[in-house]
N, C-alpha and C positions, 0 to 999 in steps of 0.2 A: 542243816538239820532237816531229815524229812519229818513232813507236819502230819497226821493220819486226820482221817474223816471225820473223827470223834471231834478233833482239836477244831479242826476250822467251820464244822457247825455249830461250835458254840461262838465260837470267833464272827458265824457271819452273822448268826443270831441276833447279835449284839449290836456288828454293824450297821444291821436293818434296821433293828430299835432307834441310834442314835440318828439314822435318816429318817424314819416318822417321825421322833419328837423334835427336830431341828424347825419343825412348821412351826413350834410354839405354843400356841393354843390348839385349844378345842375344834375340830373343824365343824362341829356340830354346833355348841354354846357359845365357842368362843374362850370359855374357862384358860387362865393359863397357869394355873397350879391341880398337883396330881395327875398329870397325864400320864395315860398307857399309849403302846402301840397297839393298834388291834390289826387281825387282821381278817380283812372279809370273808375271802376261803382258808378255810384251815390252814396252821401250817404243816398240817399231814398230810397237804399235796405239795409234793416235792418240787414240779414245775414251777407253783406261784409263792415259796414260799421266802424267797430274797428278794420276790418283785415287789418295787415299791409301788407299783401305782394297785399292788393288792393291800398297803398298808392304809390305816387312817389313825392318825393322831387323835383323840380323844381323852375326856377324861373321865377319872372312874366311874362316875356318876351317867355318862353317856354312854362309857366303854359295859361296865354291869349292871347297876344298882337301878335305876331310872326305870319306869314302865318301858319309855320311849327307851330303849339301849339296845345295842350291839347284841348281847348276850339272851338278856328278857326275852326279847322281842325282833327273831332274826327278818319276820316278814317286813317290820318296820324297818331295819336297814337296809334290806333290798331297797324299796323303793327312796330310802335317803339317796342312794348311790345311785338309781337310777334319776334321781331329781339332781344331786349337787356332781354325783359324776360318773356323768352317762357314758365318759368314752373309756374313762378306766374299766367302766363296766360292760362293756362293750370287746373292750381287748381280752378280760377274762374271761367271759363266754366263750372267748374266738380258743383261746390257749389252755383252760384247767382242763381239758380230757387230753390233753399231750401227755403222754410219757418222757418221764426227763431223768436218766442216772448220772447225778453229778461225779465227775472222775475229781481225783484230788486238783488237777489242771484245770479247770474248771472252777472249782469250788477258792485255788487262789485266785483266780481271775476274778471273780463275782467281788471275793475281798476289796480286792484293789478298787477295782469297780464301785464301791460302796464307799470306799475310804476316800475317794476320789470326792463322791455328792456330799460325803460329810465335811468336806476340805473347802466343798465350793458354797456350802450352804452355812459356813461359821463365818 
């Protein structure tokens, strides 16, 4: 069965999801109930938007709600990420102005790819 581009965006969507929140907690608090995945740069950039080292486990209260949050407060998460992790942030700079058109080839490999870290991280 061929899969269309609809299908396995949501398919990796999800894959993503289930490898930021396999960290558990809160990377910020600590928190280990209600966690989201966030993700630093949008995932309307198509480049970084199955990379994990652009995800962060958090919870809602970090992820929106909080002065200190992800959402509230995007200057405060820059520099979270440039304190707690400077090389993932480091690597996004180097890569978010990349141009990336995932081919459906592609888009199963990143799957597998993810099913894989989720495989190795339970």
């Amino acid at each position: 069965m061929v899969k269309g581009k609809k299908y396995l965006t949501k398919k990796l969507d999800s894959a993503w999801s289930k490898v930021i929140l396999s960290k558990g907690k809160c990377e910020v608090c600590g928190k280990r109930e209600n966690l989201n995945p966030h993700h630093y740069i949008s995932r309307s950039n198509r480049r970084l938007r199955w990379d994990i080292r652009n995800g962060i486990c958090c919870c809602v209260g970090c992820h929106l709600f909080k002065n200190e949050s992800f959402h509230k407060n995007p200057e405060w998460g820059h520099f979270w990420m440039e304190d707690k992790r400077w090389e993932d942030l480091a690597y996004i700079n180097v890569v978010m102005y990349e141009i990336k058109k995932w081919t459906v080839e592609d888009m199963e490999s990143k799957l597998k790819e993810l099913g894989d870290e989720v495989a190795y991280r339970s």
